[in-house]
Backbone and ligand atoms as CSV (ligand in chain L), in Angstrom:
chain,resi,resn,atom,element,x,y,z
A,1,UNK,N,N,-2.433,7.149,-1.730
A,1,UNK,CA,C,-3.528,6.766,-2.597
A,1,UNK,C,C,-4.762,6.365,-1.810
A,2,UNK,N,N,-4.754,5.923,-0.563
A,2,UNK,CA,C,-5.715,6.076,-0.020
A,2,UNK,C,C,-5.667,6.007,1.139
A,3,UNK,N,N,-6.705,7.362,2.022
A,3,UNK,CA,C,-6.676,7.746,3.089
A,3,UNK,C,C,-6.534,6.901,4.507
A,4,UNK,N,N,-7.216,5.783,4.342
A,4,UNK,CA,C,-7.104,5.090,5.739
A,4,UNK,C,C,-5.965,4.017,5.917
A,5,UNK,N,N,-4.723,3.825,4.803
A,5,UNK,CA,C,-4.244,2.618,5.083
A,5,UNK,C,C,-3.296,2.676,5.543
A,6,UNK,N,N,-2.325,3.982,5.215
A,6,UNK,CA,C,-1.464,4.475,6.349
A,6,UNK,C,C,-1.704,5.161,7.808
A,7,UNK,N,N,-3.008,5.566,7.576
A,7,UNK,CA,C,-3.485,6.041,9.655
A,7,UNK,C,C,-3.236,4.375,10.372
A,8,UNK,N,N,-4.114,3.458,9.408
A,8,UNK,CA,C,-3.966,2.343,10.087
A,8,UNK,C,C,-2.399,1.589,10.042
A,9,UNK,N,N,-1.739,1.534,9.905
A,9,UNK,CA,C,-0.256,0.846,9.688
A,9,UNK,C,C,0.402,1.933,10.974
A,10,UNK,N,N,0.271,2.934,11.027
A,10,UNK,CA,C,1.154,3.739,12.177
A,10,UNK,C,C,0.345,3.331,13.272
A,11,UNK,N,N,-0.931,3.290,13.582
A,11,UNK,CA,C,-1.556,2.877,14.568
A,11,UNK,C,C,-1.180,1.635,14.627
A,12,UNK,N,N,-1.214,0.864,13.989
A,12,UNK,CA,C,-0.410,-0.603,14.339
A,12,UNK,C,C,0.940,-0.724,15.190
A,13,UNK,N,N,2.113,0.060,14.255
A,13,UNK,CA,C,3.417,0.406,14.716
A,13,UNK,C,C,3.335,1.018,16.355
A,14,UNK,N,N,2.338,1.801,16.420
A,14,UNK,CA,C,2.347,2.551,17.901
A,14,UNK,C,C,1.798,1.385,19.039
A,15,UNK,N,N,1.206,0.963,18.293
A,15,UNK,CA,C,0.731,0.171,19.475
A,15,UNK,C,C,1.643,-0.746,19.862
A,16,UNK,N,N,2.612,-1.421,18.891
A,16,UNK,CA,C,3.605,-2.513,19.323
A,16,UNK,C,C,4.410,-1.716,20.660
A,17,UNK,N,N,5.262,-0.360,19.939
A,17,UNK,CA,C,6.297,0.103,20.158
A,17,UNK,C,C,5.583,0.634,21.621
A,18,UNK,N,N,4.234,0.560,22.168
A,18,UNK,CA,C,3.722,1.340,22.727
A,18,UNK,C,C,3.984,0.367,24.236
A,19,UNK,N,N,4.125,-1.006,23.636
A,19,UNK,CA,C,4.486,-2.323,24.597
A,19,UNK,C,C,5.585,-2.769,24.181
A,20,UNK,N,N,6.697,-1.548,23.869
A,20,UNK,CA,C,8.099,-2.238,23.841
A,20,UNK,C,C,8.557,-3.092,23.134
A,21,UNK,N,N,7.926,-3.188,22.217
A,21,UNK,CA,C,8.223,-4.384,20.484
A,21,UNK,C,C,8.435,-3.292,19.679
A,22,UNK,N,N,9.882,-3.979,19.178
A,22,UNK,CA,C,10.572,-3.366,17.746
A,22,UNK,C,C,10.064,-3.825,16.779
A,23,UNK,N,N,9.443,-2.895,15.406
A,23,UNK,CA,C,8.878,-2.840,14.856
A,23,UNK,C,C,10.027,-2.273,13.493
A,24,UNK,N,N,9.688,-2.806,12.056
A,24,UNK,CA,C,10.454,-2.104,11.155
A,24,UNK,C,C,9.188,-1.897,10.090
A,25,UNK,N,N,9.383,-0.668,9.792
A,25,UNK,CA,C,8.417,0.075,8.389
A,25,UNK,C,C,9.190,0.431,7.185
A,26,UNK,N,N,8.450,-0.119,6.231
A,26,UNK,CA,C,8.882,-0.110,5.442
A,26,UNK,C,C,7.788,0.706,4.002
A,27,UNK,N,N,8.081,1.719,3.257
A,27,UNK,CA,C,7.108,2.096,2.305
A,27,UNK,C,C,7.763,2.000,0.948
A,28,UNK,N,N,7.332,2.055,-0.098
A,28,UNK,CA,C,8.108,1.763,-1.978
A,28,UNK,C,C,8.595,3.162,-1.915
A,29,UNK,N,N,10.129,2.771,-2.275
A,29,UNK,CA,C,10.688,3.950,-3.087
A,29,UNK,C,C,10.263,4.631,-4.366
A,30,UNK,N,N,9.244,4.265,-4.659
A,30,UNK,CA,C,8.208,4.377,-5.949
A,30,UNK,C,C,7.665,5.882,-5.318
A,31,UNK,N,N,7.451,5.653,-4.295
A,31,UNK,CA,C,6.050,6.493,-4.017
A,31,UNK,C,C,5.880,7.961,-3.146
A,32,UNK,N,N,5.978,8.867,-4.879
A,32,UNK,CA,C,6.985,10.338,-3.972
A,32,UNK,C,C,5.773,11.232,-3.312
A,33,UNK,N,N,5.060,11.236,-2.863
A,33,UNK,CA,C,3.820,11.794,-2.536
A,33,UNK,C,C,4.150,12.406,-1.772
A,34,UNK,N,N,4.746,12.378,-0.627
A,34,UNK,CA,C,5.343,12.684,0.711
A,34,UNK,C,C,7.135,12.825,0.798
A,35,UNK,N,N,7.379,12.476,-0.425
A,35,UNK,CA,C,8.751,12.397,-0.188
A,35,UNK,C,C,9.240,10.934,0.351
A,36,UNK,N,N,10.659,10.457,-0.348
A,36,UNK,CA,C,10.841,9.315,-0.079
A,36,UNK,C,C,10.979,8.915,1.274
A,37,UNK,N,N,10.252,7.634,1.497
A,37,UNK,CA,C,10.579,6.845,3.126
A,37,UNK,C,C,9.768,7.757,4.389
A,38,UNK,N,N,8.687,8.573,3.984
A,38,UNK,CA,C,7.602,8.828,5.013
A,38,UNK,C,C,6.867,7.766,4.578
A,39,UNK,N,N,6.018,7.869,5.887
A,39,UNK,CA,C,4.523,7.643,5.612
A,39,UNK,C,C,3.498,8.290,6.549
A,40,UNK,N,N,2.706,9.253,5.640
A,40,UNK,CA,C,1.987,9.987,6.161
A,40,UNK,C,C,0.405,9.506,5.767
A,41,UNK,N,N,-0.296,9.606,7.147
A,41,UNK,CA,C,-1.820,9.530,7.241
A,41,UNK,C,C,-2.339,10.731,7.034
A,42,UNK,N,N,-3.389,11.069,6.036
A,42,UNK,CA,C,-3.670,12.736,5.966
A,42,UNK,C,C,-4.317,13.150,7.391
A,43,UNK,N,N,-4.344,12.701,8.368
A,43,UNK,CA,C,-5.132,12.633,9.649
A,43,UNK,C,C,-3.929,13.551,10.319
A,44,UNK,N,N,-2.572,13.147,10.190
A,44,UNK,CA,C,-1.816,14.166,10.583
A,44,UNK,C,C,-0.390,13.647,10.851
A,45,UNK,N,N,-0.207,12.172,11.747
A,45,UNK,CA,C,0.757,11.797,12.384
A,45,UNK,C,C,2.149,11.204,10.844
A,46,UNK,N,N,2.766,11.594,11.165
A,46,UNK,CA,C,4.171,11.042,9.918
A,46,UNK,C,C,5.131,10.328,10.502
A,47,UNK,N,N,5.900,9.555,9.896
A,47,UNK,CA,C,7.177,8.964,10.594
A,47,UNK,C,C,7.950,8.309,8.927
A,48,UNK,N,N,9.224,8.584,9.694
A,48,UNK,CA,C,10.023,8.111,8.590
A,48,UNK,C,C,9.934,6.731,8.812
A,49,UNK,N,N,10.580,6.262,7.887
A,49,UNK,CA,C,10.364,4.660,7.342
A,49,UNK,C,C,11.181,4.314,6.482
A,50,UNK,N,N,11.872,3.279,6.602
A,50,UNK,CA,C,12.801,2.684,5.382
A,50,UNK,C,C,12.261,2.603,3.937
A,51,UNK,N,N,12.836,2.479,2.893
A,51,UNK,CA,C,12.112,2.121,1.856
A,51,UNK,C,C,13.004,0.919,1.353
A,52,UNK,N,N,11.841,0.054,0.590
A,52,UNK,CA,C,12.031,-1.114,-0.533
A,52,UNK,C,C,12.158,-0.517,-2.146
A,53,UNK,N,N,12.773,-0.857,-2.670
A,53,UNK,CA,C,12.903,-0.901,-3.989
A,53,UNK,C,C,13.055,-2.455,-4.563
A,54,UNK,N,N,13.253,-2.451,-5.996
A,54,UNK,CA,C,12.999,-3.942,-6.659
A,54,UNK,C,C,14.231,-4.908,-6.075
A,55,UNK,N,N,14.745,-3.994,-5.784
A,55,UNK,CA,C,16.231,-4.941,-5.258
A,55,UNK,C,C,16.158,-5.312,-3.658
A,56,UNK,N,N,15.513,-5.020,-2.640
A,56,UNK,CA,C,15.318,-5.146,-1.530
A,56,UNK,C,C,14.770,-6.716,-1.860
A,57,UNK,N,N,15.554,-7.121,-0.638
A,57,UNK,CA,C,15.316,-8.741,-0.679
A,57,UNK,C,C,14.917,-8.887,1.315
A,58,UNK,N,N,14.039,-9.233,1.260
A,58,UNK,CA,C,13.711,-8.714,2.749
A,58,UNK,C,C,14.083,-9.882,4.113
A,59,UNK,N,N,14.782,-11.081,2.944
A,59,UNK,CA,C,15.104,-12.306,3.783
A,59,UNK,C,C,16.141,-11.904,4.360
A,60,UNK,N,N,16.893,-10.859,3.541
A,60,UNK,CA,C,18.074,-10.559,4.005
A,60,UNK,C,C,18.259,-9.223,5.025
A,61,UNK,N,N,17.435,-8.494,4.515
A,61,UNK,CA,C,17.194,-6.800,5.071
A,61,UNK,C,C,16.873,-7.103,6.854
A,62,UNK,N,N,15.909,-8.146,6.798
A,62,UNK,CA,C,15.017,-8.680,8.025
A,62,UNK,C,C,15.846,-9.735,8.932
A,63,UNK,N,N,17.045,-8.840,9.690
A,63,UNK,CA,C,18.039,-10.030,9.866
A,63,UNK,C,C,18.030,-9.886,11.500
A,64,UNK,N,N,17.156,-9.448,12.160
A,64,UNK,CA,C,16.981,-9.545,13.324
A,64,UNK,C,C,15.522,-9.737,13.853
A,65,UNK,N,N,15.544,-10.405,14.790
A,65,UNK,CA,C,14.088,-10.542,15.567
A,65,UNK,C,C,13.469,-9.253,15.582
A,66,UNK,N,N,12.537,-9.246,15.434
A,66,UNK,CA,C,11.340,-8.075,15.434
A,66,UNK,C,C,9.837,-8.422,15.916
A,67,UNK,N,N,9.240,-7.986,16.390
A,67,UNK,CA,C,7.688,-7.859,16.835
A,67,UNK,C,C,6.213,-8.394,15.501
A,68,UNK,N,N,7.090,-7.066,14.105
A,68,UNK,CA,C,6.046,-6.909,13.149
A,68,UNK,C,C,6.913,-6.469,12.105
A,69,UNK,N,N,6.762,-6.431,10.797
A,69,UNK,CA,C,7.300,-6.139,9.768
A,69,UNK,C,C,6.031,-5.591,9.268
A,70,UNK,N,N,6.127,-4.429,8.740
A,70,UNK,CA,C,4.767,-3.632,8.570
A,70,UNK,C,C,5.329,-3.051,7.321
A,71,UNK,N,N,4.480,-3.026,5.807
A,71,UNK,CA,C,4.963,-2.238,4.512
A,71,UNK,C,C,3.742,-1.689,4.014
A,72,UNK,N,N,4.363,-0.690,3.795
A,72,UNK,CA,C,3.062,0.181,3.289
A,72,UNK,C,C,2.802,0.549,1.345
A,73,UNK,N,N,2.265,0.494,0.533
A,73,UNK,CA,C,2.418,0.480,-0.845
A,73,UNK,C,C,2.715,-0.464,-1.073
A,74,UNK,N,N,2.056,-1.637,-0.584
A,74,UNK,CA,C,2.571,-3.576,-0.807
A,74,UNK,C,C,2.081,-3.349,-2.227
A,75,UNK,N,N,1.667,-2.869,-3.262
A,75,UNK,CA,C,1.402,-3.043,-4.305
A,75,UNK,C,C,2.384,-2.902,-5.492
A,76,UNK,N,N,3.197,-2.833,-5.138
A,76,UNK,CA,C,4.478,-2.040,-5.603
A,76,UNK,C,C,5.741,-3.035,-5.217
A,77,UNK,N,N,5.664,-4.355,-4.224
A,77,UNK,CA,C,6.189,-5.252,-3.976
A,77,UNK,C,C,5.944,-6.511,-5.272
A,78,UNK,N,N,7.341,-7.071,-5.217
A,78,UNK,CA,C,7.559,-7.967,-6.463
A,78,UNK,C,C,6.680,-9.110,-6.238
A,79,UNK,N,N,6.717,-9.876,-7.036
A,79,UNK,CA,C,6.451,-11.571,-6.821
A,79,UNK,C,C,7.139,-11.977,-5.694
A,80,UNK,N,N,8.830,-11.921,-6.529
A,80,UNK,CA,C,9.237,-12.310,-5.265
A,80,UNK,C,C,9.970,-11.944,-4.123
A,81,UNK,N,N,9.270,-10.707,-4.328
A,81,UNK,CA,C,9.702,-9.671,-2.765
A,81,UNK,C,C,7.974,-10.664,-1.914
A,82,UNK,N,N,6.872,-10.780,-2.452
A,82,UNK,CA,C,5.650,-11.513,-1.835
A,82,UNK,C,C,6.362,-12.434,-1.031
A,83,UNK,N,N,7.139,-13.044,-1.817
A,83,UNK,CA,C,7.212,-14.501,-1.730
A,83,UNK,C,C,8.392,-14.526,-0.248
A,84,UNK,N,N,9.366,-13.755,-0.588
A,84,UNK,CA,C,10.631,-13.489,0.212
A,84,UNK,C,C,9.424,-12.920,2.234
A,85,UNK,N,N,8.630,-12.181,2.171
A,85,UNK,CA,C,7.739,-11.858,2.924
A,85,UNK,C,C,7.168,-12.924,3.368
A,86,UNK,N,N,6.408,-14.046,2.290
A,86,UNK,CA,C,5.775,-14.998,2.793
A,86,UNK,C,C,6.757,-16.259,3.910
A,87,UNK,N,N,7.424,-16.083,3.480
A,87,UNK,CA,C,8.719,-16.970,4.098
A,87,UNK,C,C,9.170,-16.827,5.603
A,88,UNK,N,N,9.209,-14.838,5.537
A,88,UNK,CA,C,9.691,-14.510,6.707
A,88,UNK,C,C,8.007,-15.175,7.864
A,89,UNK,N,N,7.055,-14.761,7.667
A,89,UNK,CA,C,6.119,-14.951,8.439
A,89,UNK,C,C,5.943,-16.629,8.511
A,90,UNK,N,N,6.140,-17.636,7.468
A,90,UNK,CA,C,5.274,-18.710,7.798
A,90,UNK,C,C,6.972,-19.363,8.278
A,91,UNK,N,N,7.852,-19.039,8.005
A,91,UNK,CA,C,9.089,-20.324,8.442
A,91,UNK,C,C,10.082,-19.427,9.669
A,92,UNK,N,N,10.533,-18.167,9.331
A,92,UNK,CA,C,10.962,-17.565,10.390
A,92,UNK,C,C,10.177,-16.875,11.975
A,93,UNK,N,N,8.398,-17.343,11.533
A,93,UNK,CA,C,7.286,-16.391,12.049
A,93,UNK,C,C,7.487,-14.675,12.512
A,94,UNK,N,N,7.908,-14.031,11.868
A,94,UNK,CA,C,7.854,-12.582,11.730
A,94,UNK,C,C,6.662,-12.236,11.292
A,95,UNK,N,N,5.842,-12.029,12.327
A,95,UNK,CA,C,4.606,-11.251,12.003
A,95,UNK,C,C,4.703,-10.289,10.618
A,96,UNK,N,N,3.713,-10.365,9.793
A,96,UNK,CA,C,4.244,-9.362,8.595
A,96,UNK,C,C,2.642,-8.558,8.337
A,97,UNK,N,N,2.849,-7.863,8.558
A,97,UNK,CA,C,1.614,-6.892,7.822
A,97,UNK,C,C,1.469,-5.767,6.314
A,98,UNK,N,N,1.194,-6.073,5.846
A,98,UNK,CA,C,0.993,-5.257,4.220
A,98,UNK,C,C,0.020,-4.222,4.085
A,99,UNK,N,N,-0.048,-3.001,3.874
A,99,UNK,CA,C,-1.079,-2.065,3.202
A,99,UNK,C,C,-0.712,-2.183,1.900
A,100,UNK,N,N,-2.034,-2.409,0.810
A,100,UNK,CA,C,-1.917,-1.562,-1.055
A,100,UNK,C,C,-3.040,-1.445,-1.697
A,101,UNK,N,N,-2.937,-1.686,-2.501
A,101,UNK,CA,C,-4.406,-1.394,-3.200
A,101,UNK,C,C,-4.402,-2.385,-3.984
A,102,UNK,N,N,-5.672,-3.526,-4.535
A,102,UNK,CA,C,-5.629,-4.523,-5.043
A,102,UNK,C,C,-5.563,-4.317,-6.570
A,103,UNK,N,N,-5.989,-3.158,-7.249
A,103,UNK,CA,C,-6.070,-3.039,-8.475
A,103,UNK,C,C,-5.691,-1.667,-8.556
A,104,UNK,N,N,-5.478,-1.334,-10.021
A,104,UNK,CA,C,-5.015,0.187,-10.614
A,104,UNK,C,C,-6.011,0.962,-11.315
A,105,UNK,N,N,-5.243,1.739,-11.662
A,105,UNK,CA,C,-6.404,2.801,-12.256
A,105,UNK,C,C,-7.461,2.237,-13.782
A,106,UNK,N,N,-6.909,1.319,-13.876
A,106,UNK,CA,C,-7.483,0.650,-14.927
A,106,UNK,C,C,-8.557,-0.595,-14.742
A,107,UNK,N,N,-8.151,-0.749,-13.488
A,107,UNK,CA,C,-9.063,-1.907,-13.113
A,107,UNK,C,C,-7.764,-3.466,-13.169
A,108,UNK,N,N,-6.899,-2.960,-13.569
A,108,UNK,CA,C,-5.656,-4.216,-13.446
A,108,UNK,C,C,-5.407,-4.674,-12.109
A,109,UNK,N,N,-4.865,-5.594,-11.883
A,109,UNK,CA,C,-4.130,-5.968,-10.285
A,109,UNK,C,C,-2.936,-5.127,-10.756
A,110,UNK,N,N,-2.002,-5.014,-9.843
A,110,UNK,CA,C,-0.587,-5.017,-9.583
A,110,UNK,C,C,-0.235,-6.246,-9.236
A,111,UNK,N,N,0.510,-6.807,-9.453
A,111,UNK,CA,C,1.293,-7.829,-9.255
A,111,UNK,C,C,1.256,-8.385,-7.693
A,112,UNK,N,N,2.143,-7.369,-6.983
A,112,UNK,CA,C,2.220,-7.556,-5.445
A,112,UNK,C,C,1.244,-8.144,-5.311
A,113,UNK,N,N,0.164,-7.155,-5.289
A,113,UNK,CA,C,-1.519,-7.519,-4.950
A,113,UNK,C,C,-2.054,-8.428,-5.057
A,114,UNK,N,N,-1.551,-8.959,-6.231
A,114,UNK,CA,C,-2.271,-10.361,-6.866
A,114,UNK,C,C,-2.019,-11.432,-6.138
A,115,UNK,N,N,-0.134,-11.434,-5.869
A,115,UNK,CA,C,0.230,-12.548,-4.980
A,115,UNK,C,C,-0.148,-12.419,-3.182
A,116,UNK,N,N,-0.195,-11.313,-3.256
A,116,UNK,CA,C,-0.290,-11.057,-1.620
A,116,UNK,C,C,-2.023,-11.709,-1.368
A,117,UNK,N,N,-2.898,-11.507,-2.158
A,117,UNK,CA,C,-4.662,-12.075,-2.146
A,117,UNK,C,C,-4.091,-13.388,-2.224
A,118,UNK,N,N,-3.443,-13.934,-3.055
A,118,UNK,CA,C,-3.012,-15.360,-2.951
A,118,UNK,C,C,-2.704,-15.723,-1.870
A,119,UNK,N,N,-1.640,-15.277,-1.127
A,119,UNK,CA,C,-1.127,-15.857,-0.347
A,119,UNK,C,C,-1.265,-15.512,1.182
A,120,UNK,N,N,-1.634,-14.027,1.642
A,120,UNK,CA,C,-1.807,-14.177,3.180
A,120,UNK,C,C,-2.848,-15.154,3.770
A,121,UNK,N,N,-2.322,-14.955,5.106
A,121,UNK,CA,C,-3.368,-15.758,5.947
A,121,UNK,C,C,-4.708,-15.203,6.268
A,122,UNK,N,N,-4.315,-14.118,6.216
A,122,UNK,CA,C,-5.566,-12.875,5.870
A,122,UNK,C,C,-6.163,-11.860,5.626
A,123,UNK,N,N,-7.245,-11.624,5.176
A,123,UNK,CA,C,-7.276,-10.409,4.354
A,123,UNK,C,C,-8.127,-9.537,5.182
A,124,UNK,N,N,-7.955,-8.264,5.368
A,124,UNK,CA,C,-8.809,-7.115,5.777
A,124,UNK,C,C,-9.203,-6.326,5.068
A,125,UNK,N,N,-10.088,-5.716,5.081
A,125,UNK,CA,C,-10.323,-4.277,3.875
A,125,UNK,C,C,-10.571,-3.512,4.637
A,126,UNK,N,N,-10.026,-2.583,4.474
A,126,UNK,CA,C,-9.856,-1.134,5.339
A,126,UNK,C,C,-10.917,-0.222,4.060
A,127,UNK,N,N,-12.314,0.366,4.567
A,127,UNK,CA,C,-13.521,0.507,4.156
A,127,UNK,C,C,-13.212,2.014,3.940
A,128,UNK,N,N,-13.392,2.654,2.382
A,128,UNK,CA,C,-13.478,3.932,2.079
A,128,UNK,C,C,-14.716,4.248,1.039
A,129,UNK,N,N,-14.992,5.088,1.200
A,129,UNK,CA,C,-16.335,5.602,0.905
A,129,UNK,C,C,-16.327,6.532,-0.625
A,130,UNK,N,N,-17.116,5.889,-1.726
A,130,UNK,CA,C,-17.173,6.664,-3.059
A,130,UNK,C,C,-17.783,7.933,-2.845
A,131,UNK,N,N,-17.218,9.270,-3.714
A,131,UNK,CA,C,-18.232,10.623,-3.712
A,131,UNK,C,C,-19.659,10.291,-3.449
A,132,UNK,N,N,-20.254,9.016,-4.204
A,132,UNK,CA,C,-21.801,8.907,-4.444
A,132,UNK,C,C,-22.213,7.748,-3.330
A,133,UNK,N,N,-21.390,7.763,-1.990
A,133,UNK,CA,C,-21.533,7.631,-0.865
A,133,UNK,C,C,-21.758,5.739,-0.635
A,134,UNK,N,N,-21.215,4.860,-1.928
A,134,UNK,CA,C,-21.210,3.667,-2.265
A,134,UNK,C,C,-19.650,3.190,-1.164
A,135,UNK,N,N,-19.656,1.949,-1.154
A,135,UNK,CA,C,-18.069,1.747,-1.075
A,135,UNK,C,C,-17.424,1.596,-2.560
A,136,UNK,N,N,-15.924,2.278,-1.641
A,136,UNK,CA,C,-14.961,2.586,-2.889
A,136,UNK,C,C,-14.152,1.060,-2.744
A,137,UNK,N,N,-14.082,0.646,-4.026
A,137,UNK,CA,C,-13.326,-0.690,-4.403
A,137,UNK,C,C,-12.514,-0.191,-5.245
A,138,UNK,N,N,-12.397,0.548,-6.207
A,138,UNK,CA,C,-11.535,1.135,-7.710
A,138,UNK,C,C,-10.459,2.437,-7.299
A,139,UNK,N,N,-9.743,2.121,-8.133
A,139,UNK,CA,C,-8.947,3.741,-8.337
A,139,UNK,C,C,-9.235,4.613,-9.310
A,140,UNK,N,N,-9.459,5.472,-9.216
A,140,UNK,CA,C,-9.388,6.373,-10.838
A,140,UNK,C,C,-8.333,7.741,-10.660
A,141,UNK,N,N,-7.611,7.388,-11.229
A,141,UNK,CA,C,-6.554,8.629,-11.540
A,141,UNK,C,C,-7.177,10.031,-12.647
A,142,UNK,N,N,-6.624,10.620,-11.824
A,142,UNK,CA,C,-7.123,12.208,-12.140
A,142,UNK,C,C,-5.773,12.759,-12.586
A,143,UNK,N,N,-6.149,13.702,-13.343
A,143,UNK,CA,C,-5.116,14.885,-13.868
A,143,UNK,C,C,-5.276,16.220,-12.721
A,144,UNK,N,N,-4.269,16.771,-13.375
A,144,UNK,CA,C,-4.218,18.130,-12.018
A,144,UNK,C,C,-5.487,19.423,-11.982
A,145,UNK,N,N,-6.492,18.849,-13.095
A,145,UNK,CA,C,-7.787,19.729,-13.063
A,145,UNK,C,C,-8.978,18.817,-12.235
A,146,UNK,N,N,-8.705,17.447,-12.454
A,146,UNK,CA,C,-9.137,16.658,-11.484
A,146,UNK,C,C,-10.100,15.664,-12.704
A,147,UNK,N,N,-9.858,16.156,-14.078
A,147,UNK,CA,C,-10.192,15.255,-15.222
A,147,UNK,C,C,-9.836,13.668,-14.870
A,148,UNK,N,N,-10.553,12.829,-15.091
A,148,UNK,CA,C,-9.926,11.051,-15.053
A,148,UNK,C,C,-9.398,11.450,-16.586
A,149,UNK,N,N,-8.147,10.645,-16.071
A,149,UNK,CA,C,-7.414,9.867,-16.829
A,149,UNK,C,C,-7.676,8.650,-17.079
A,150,UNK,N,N,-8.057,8.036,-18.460
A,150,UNK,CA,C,-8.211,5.960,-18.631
A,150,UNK,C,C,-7.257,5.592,-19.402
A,151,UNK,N,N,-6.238,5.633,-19.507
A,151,UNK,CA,C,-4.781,5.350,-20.009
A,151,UNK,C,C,-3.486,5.490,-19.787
A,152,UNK,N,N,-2.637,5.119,-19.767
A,152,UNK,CA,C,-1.307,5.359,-19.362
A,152,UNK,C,C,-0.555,3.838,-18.366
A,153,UNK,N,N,0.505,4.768,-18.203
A,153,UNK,CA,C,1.396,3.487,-17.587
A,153,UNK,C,C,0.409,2.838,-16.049
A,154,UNK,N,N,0.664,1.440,-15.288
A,154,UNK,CA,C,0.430,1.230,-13.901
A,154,UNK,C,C,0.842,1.837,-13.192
A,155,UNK,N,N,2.571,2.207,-13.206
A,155,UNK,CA,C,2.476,3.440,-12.560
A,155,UNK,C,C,3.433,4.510,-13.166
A,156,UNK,N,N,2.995,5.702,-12.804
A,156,UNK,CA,C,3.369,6.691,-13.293
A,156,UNK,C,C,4.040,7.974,-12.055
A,157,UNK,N,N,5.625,8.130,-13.033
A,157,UNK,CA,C,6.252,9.001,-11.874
A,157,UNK,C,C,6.602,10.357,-12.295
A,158,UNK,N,N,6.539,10.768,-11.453
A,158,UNK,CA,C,6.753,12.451,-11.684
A,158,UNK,C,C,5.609,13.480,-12.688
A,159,UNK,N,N,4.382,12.658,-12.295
A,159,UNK,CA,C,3.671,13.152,-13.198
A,159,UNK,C,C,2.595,14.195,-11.932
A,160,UNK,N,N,1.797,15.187,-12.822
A,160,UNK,CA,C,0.612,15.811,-11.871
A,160,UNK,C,C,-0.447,14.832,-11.254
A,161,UNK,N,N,-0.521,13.413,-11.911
A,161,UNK,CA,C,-1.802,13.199,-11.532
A,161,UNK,C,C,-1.789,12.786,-10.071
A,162,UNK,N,N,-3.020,12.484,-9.783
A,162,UNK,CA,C,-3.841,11.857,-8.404
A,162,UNK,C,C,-4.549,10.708,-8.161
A,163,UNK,N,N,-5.022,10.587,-7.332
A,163,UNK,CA,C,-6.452,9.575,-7.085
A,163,UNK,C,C,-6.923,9.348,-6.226
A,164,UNK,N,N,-8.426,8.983,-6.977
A,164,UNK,CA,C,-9.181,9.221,-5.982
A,164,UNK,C,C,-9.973,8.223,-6.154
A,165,UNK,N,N,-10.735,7.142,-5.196
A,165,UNK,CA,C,-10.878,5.956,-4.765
A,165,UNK,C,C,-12.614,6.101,-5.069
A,166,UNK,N,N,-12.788,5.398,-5.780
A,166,UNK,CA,C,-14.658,5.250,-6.171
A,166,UNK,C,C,-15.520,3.983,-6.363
A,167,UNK,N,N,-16.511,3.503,-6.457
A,167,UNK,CA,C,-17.174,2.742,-6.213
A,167,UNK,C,C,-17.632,1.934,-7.820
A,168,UNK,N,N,-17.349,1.037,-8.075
A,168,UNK,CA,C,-17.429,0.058,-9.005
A,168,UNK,C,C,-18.310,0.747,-9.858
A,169,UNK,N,N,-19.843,0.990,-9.608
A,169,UNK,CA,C,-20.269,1.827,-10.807
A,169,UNK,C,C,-20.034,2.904,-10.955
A,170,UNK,N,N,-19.553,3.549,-10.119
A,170,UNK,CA,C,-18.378,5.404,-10.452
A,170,UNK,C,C,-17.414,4.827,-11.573
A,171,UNK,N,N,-17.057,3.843,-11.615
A,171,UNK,CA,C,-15.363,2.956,-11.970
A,171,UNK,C,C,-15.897,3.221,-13.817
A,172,UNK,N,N,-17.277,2.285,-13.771
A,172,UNK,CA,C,-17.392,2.423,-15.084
A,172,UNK,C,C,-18.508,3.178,-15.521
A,173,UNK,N,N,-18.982,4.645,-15.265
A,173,UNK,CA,C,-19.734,5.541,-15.674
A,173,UNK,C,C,-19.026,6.495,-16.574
A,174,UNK,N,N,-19.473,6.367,-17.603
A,174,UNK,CA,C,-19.171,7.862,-18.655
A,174,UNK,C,C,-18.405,8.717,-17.962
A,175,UNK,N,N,-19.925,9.173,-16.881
A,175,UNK,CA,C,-19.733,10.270,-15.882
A,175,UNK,C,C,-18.474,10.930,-15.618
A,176,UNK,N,N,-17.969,9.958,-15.315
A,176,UNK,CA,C,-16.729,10.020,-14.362
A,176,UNK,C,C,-15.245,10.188,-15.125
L,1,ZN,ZN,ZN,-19.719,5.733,-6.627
C-alpha cells in the first residue's frame, strides 16, 4: 500500500544483519499482495518474513534475544498485539520497529495505528508524494479500472481493488 515503507524496513533489517544482529520480520497474514509472509519494496529487493495473524501474541513468539523486531502492515496489528509490542521494547528492551498506514480508505484510523500514535517513543513519516505533486497523507482505494471506491469494508480480501496514496485535498475532491 505504500511504496517507501517496505524499501525502508529491509534497509533497516540489512543494515543490522549487515553487523551481525539477528533480526526477526514480521508482515500481516492479511496482506496477499505479494503472497503470504514476503515483503516486497517495488524498488526490487524481497525477503520472506514470518507472518502475524490475530492470534500471534508476540510476548510469546519473541522468545529470544534479538537486535530489532521489525513488522511491516502494523496497521493490521491488534490493540493488544500494540500493547504485547509495547512491553517487549519498554520492559524486555527489544528494539521494535513498525511500518502502516495511519488511516484507511475512508479517512478512519485502523486500530493498530491508533494505538501505535499513542504509544511509540517515536514517530517518523516516511514522505510520499500525491499525483498533484502535494504530500500524500490519505489512502484512496481504487477498483481494477482505477475508479475510487468510498465504501466498503477497512479491509477488504480477495478483492481487485488497489491504492493509491493522495494528498488531503485529492482525499476530498469530487475529482477524485
Ligand atoms: Zn493531491
Amino acid at each position: 500500500m505504500n511504496a517507501g515503507k517496505s524499501t525502508a524496513m529491509l534497509q533497516v533489517a540489512h543494515n543490522y544483519e549487515e553487523q551481525g544482529q539477528a533480526v526477526r520480520l514480521f508482515t500481516a497474514a492479511i496482506d496477499h499482495r505479494y503472497g503470504v509472509g514476503k515483503v516486497t519494496s517495488r524498488l526490487g529487493p524481497q525477503r520472506e518474513t514470518e507472518v502475524f495473524d490475530k492470534d500471534t501474541n508476540f510476548l510469546q513468539t519473541i522468545d529470544k534475544k534479538i537486535a530489532c523486531l521489525l513488522v511491516d502492515e502494523a496497521q493490521f496489528l491488534s490493540k493488544d498485539q500494540v500493547k504485547q509490542l509495547h512491553q517487549l521494547a519498554q520492559v524486555r528492551g527489544v528494539p521494535v520497529i513498525t511500518y502502516g498506514l495511519r488511516s484507511d480508505f475512508l479517512g478512519e484510523p485502523f486500530p493498530g495505528s491508533a494505538y501505535l500514535l499513542a504509544l511509540a517513543d517515536d514517530i517518523e513519516e516516511i514522505k510520499n508524494i500525491c499525483s498533484c505533486g502535494k504530500k500524500a497523507t490519505m489512502n484512496i482505494r481504487v477498483d481494477e479500472n482505477g475508479k475510487r471506491i468510498k465504501e466498503g469494508e477497512q479491509i477488504s480480501i480477495g478483492g481487485n481493488e488497489s491504492y493509491r496514496q493522495a494528498c488531503g485535498r485529492c482525499f476530498y475532491s469530487e475529482i477524485h
